[in-house]
N, C-alpha and C positions, 0 to 999 in steps of 0.2 A: 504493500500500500504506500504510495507516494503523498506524505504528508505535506510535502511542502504546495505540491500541483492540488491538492485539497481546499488550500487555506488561500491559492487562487483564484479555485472557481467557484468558492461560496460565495453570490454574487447578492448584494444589495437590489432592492425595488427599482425597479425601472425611473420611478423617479425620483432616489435618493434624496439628497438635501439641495440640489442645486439647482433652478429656474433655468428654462431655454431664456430667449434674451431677442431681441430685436436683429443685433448682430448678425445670428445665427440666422433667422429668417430673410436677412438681406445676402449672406451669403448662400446660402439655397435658391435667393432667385438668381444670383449672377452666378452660379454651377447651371442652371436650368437654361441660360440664353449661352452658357458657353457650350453645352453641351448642343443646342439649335446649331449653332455653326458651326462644330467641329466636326472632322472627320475620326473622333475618337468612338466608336459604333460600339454597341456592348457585340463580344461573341462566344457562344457556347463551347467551350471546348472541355475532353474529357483527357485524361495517361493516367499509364499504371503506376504503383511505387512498387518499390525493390522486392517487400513481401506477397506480391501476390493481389494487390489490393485494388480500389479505382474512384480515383478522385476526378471529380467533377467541377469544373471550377468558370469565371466568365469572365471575359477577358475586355480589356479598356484599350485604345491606344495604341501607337505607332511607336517608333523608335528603339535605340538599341539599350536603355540602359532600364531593365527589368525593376518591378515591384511584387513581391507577395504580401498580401493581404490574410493575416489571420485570424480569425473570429474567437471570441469569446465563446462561454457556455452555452448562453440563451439566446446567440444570435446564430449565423450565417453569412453566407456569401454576398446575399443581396442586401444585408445590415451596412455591407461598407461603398455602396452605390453612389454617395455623396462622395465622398474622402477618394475615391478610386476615381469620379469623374476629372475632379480638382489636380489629382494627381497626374491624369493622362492631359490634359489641359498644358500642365506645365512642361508636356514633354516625355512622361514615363511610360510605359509599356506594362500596362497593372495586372495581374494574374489574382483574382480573388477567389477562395477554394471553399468549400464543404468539408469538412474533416471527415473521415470516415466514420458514419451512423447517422449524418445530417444528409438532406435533403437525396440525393442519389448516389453520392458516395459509400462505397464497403469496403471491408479491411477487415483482416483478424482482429482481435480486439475490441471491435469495437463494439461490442455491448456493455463494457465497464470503460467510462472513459476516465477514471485515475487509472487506470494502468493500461491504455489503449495507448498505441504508440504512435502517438502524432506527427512525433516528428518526422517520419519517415514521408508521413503527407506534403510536410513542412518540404522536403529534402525530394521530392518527387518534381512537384512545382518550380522549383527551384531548375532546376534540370531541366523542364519543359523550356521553362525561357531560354537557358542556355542553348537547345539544342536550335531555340527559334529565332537564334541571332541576337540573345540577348549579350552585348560584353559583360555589362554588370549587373547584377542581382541584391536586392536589399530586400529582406523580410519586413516588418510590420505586422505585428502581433500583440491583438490587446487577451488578457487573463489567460484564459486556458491556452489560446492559440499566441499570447506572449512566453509562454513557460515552452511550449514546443517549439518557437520560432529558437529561442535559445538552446535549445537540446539538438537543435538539425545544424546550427552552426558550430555544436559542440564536438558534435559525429559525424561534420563534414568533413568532404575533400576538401585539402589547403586551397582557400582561392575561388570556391564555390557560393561565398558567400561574403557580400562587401560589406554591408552595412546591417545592422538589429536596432528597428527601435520597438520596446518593449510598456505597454498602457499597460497601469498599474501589476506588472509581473516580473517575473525574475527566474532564469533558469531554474527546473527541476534536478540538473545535474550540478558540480560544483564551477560556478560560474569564474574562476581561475582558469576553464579549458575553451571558456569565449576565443574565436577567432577570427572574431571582426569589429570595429569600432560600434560602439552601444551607446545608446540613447533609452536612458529609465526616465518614465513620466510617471509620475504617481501623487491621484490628494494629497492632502496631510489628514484627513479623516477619514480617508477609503479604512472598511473595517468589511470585518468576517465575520460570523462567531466565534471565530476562537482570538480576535482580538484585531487592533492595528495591524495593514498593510505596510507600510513605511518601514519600521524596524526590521522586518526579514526583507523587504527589497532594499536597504542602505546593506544591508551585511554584505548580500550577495555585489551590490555594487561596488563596494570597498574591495573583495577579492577578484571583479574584474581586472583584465588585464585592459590598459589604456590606447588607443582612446577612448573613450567614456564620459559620459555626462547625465546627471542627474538632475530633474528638475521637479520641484514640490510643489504644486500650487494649492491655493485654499480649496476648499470645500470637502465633499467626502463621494463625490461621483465616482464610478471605480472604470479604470478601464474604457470601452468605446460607448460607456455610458456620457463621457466628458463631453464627445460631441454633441449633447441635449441639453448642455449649460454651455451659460457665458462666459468658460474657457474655449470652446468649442474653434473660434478662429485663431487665438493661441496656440491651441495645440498643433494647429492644422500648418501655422507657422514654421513652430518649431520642427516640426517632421520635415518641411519641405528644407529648411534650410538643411538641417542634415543631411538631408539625401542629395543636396545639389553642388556637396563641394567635398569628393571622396579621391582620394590619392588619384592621381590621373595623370599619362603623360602631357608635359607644359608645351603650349603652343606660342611659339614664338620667342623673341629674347624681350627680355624688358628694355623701357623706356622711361623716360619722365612725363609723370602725368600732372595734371593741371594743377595739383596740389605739389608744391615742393616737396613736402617731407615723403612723398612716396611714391615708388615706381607703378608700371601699370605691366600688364601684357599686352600680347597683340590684338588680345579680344579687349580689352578699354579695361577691365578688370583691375580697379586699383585697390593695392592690398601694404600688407605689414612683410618684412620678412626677421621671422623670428625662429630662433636656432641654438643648438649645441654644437659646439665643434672641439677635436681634440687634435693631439699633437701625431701623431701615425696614421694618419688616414690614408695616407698615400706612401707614404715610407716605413716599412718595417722598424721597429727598435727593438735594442734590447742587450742588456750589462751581459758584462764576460763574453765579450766578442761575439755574442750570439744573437741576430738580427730573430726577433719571434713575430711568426704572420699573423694580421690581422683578420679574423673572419667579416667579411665587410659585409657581404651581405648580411649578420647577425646585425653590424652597427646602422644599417640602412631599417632593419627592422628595430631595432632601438629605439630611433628617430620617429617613425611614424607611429610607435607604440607609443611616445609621449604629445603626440599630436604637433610635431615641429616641422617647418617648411623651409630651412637654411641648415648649412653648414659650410666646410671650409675643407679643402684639401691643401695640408700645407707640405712645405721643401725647406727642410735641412739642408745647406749647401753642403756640407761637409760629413764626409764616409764615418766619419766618427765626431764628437761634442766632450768635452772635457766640462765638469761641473758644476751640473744641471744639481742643486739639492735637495733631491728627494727625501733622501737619510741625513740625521744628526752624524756630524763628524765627515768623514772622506766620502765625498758620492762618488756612485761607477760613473765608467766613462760609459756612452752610450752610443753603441755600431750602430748604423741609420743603413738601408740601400731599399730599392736599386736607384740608381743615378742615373742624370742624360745621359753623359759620352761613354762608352765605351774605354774598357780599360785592358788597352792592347800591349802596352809595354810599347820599347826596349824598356827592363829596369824598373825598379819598384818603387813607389812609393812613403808614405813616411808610413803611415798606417798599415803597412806592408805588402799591400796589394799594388799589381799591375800598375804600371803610370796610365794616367788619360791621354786617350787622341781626341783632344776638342774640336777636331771636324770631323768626327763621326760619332754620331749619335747613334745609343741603346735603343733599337725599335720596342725592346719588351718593358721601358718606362713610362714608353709614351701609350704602347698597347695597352696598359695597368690604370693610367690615367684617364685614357679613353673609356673604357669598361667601369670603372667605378664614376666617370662622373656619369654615363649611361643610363646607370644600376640608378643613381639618385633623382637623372630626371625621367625614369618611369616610375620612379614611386612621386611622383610631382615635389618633390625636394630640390629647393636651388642651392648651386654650391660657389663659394669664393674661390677661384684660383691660384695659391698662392704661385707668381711666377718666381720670387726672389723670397727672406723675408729681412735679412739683415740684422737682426738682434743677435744671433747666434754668434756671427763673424766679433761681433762686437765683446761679447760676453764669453761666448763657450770655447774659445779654439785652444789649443797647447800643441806642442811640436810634433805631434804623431796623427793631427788629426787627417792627412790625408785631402787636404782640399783641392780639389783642383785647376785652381788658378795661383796656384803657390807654383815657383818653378821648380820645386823638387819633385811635384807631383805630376807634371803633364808635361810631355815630348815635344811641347809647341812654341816653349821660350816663353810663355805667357806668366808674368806674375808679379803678384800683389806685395810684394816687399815685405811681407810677411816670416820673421824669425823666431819668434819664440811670446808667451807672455798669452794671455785671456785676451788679446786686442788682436785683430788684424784684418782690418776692414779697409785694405788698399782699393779692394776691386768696388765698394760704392762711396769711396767720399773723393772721385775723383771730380775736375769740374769745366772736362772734356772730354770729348771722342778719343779714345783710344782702345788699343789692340785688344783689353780687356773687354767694351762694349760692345766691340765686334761679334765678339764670341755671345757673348749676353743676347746680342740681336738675333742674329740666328737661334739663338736656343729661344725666344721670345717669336719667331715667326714658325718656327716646328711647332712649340705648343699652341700656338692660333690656327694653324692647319690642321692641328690633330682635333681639336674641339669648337669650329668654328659654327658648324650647322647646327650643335647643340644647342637648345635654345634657354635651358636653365643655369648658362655658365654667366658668371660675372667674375674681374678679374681684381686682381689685386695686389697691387709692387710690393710690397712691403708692411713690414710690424716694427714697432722698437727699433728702427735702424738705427743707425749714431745722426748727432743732429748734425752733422756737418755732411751727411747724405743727400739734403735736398737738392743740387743739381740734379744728379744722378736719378733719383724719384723723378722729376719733372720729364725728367729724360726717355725714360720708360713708360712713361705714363702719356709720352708725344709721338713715339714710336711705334707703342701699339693703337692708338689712337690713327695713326696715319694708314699703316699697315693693313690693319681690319677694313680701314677706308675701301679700298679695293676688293674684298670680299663680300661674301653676299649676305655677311650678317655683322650686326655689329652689338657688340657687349658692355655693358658699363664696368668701368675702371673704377679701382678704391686705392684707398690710399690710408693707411690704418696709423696710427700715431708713433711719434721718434720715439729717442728714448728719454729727452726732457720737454721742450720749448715747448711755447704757447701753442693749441689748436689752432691759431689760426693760421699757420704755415699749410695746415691742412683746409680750411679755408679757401686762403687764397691762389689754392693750385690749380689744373685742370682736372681733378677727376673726376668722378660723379655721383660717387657716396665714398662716402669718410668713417672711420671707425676712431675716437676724438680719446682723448685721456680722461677727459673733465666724468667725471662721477654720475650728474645727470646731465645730460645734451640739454641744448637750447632749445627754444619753439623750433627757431630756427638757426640752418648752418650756413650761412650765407658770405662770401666773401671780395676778392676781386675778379677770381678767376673764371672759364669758362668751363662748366655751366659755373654762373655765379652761386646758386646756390643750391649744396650737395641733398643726397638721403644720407640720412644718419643712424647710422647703427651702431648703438652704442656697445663694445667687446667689453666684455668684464675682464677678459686677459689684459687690458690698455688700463681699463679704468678703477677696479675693484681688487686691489693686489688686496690677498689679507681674507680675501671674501670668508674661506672657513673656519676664520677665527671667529664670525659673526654668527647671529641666531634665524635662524630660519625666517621669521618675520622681518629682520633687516634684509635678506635676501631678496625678500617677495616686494615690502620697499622700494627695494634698487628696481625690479626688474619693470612694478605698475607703474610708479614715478616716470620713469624712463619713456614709457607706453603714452601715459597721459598728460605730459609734454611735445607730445608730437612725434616720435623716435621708436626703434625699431632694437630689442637685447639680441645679444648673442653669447652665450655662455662659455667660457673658457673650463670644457669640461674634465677633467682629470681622466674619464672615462677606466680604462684599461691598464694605466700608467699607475703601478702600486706607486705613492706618494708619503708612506708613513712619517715624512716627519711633520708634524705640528697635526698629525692627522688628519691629513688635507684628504687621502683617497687610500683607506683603507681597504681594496678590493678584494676578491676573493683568489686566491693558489696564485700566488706572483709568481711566474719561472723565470729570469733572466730580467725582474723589474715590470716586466708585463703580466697581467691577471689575465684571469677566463671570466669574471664576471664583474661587472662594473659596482662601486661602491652605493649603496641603496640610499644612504644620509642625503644625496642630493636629487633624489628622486623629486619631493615636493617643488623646488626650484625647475628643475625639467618642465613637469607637468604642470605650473604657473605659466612657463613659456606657450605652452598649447593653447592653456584657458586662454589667455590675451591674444592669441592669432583667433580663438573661436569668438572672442569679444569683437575684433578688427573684423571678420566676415558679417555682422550686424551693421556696423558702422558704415554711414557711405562716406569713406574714405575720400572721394572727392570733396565732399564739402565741409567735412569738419576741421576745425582748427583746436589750437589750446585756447583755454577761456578759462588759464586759473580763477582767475576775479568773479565768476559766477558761482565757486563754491567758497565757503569758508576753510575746506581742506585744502586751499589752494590748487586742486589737481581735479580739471575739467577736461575733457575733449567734448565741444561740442560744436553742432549747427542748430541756430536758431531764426529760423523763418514764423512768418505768424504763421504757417501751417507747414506741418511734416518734420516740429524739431526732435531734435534729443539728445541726450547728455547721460556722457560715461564721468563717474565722480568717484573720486581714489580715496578712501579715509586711511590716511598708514596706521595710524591705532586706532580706530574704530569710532566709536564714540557717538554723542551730539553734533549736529553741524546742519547748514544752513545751505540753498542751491538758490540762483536767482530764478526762477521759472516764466518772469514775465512778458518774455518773446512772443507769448501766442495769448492770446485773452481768455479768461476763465471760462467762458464757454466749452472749452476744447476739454478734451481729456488725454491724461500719460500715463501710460501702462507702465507698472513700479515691478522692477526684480531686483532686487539684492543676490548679491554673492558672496560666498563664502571663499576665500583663496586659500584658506589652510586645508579646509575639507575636501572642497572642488563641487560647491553643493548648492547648485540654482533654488530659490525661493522667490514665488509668483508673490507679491502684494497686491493687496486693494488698489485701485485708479485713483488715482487724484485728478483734481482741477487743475489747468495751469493757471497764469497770472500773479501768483505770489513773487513778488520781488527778492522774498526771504523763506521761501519754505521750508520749516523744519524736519530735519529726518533723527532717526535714533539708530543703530545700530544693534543690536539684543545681544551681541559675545562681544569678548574682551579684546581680541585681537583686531587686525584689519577687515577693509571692507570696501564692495565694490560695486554700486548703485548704476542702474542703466532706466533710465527714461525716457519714453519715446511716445510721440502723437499718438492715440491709440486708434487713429486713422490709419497708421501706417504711413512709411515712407521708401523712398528708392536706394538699396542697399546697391554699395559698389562691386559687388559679385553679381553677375547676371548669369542669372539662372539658364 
């Protein structure tokens, strides 16, 4: 007997506690005249599932990116005829089924449905689309038909299934073996007899695996009872924005969109780009001369496990790095490869390998770079390039490192006067063309050939160089700028901060987003150069030395401040790199300095990252700005028209505080949600009026908090659907 699928489908009155609503009736007539004009026709269609069985199910819509529709107890297939029209409307290809024992649907089991095997129906359908040209499949399951949409993505094939959103329910199996990004909707009063809904779906929610989101609204309607109250266009919201922005290969390279602080794609699509990136991505590491490989595909699944859409592939110039300090006292030295050129000899090196021929290049470097940055733009993750980074030259080198633009290490005469000492950054603080940049160019036009048609690449000179590198920076950042010119695609340039001097060197150069030192970015990065004024993505590797000396709430802090000044985090992740000293990255089995499983303590920071890119697909990015001075927490992003505003508001300790609202006149109403960022735990509020100049809010915990307001007319998000 399946206790948990029990205390899902003990279903409240049809008309539990909560009122249809006008709303609702105005959204049924515009389903009803969209439905007059569409070519989305309902069609009967029947297939078998794996056991033997035959579900019955009717079908909405066109296109390639698949819907199942699961029912509840007391309903059916033709119970989700609203929500499925709406849904083929927007585009979906909606499959709505009969569980086996309903309407003409049979199966084994199904005379007892706590132990009828649904899922299998779930996992049937699913398949149907797929065979009917669907690419992508999302379930949609309220109670009984929520608990089995979770069970078919538990017991499915990798990849079968994209998306779960789950009304009022929660896998029957242990929701840890989820295998697609999840959406829990649930009252805060949905009840059973045998008690509140909420506490066993927050449990099962907390051991999914992420992405995930959770969202509480008032009342006690349970399930697809929600669509017969005045959550009903809510919820119908929230599902569609879910389902309309799933890992996908990226179309086009970015650009600069109307709004400075953010790029757009090629479809107008203006967004945030927010990320984890660590130091191996692209180059092996690891102490006692032992280079340990990175399972990248695991870190690409990392990445989208925390809901993040950037990171960084950086270059170690040098075969080896002298003291990096990981450990108290002597740190190892740390082998790095593989490298551009090729290491043909005559004669060895310092680090004892083969000297380099700097005109010829390793194809299996550029093959490694091409493949991973690949890997991250089908999973829709944009990546930085590092093509240099200059910190290391500056900080890590000692006489064996093996560089090669030293001339003891390359056959080519080429070399950076480089003897001995933690210093030797000949090859960028030069402040002319010579034999050194030569080489640099070419190795600068192979990696633009190698990833030019990618359209998720954005590039990047440098980190931490020495400050006497800005020639050199400008130089690179002119070269590939002209270079790319003549190609058929063009990528934006960054340019990430020295190792002292003012942000505004970075500023006032050519690139086209900056990664700054300053702690929190400005509204705006604006300076003399062309584009004048940069995107800003602010690296905690630049900005937040120290960070895991801090508490998790300073963490969250940095990264919403950051967010709701206009600006875009990127996490300086320790990832894989055992880091034991000051406890910065405690990992799991270090062999050679490198772990098999990344340090869990910075999980909540990760998944902060996520929330804030799932806050920025609400936002129409094009039109908001910062507007600290409209809350008393100082930290607004907002647009305010007399109709269609709303306002994201950061509280860093939570509290009392005050939002100006009176952009639009009290007549209007704002749909209220608070957020939880410790938890990761949406809560729907009562509507307000707008027109308060001062409206007060309260907080209910002790920590931060993260308030969204918006016309409850609705308004035009910068994600098109």
């Amino acid at each position: 007997m399946r206790t948990g699928a029990r205390l899902l489908r003990r279903l409240p009155s049809a008309g539990g506690t909560a009122q249809p609503c006008v709303a609702v009736q105005l959204l049924l007539l515009i389903v009803t005249f969209l439905l007059a004009i569409s070519a989305a026709a309902q069609e009967h269609v029947s297939f078998a599932t794996e056991d033997g069985g035959s579900v019955y199910a009717d079908l909405y819509g066109n296109g390639d990116r698949g819907v199942v529709l699961a029912h509840g107890g007391p309903f059916n297939k033709e119970s989700w005829a609203p929500q499925a029209r709406i849904l083929a409307a927007a585009g979906f290809r909606v499959l709505a089924i009969d569980f086996r024992g309903y309407g003409q649907s049979t199966g084994p089991g199904q005379a007892d449905p706590d132990s009828a095997p649904f899922h299998l129906d779930v996992l049937a359908a699913v398949r149907y689309l797929r065979r009917t040209g669907a690419k992508t499949v999302a379930v949609v399951g309220g109670s009984m038909g929520g608990g089995a949409a979770g069970d078919a993505s538990i017991t499915s094939k990798p990849g079968e299934i994209d998306r779960l959103v789950l009304l009022g329910a929660a896998p029957n199996l242990p929701a840890d073996k989820l295998q697609a990004p999840t959406l829990f909707i649930v009252a805060r009063d949905d009840a059973s007899a045998d008690g509140l809904r909420l506490p066993g779906i927050r449990a099962q929610y907390e051991r999914a695996p992420g992405p995930k989101e959770l969202i509480v609204l008032e009342g006690s309607a349970h399930a697809q009872f929600l669509f017969q109250t005045n959550q009903a266009e809510r919820v119908m919201r929230e599902i569609l924005r879910f389902l309309a922005v799933p890992a996908a290969p990226i179309a086009g390279p970015l650009t600069a969109s109307q709004n400075p602080n953010y790029f757009q794609d090629s479809k107008g699509n203006v967004f945030i780009l927010n990320g984890s990136q660590t130091w191996n991505t692209l180059q092996d590491w690891g102490a006692n001369g032992s280079a340990e490989k990175l399972d990248f595909d695991a870190y690409v699944k990392f990445l989208t496990s925390h809901g993040l859409n950037f990171t960084l592939l950086w270059r170690v110039e040098m075969p080896k790095f002298c003291g990096l300090p990981i450990v108290e006292g002597s740190p190892p030295d740390i082998t790095v490869a593989p490298h551009p050129w090729l290491r043909t000899g005559p004669g060895r090196a310092t680090d004892g390998g083969l000297k380099f021929d700097l005109t010829k290049f390793d194809q299996s470097f550029f093959d490694r770079l091409r493949a991973r940055a690949a890997a991250l733009n089908n999973a829709g993750i944009y990546v930085g390039v590092y093509l240099f980074t200059g910190e290391f030259l500056n900080v890590y080198r000692c006489a064996s490192d093996g560089y090669p633009f030293t001339a003891a290490n390359n056959i080519n005469g080429v070399d950076d006067g480089y003897t001995s000492g933690r210093k030797g950054k000949g090859s960028v603080t030069m402040t002319a063309a010579n034999a050194m940049t030569a080489f640099q160019d070419a190795f600068v036009e192979k990696t633009i050939d190698t990833l030019n048609d990618l359209p998720n690449v954005l590039w990047i000179v440098s980190e931490e160089a020495p400050n006497d590198s800005t020639w050199w920076n400008q130089h690179v950042i002119a070269y590939v700028r002209a270079y790319e010119s003549r190609q058929p695609h063009q990528h934006p340039i960054g340019y990430a901060a020295l190792e002292g001097p003012s942000d505004e060197i970075l500023y006032n150069s050519d690139a086209d987003w900056v990664a700054p030192g300053a702690r929190i970015s400005p509204n705006r990065s604006c300076g003399k150069g062309k584009p004048r004024c940069k995107v800003n993505v602010n690296d905690s590797d630049h900005s937040y030395w120290e960070i895991w000396k801090d508490m998790p709430e300073q963490a969250r802090n940095y990264a919403w401040e950051n967010f709701l000044t206009g600006n875009q985090v990127l996490f300086m992740d320790p990832y894989l790199v055992y880091y034991p000293r000051e406890k910065r990255n405690l990992c799991a089995s270090p062999t050679n300095s490198i772990c098999h499983e990344p340090d869990a303590r910075w999980d909540e920071l990760r998944n902060n990252l996520g929330y804030i890119l799932r806050y920025s697909h609400k936002l129409n990015l094009a039109k908001v700005t910062p507007h600290g001075s409209l809350s008393s927490t100082g930290y607004c992003l907002a647009q305010t028209p007399a109709q269609g505003a709303e306002y994201l508001v950061y509280a860093p300790s939570g509290g009392s505080f005050t939002v100006d609202l009176s952009a639009m006149p009290p007549a209007r109403m704002l749909d209220v949600e608070w957020f939880d960022p410790s938890a990761g735990i949406t809560t729907a509020g009562d509507a307000i009026h707008a027109g308060s100049s001062s409206q007060p809010f309260t907080w209910p915990f002790k920590e931060d908090a993260v308030l969204y307001l918006v016309d409850a007319a609705g308004h035009a998000t910068s994600i098109k659907q």
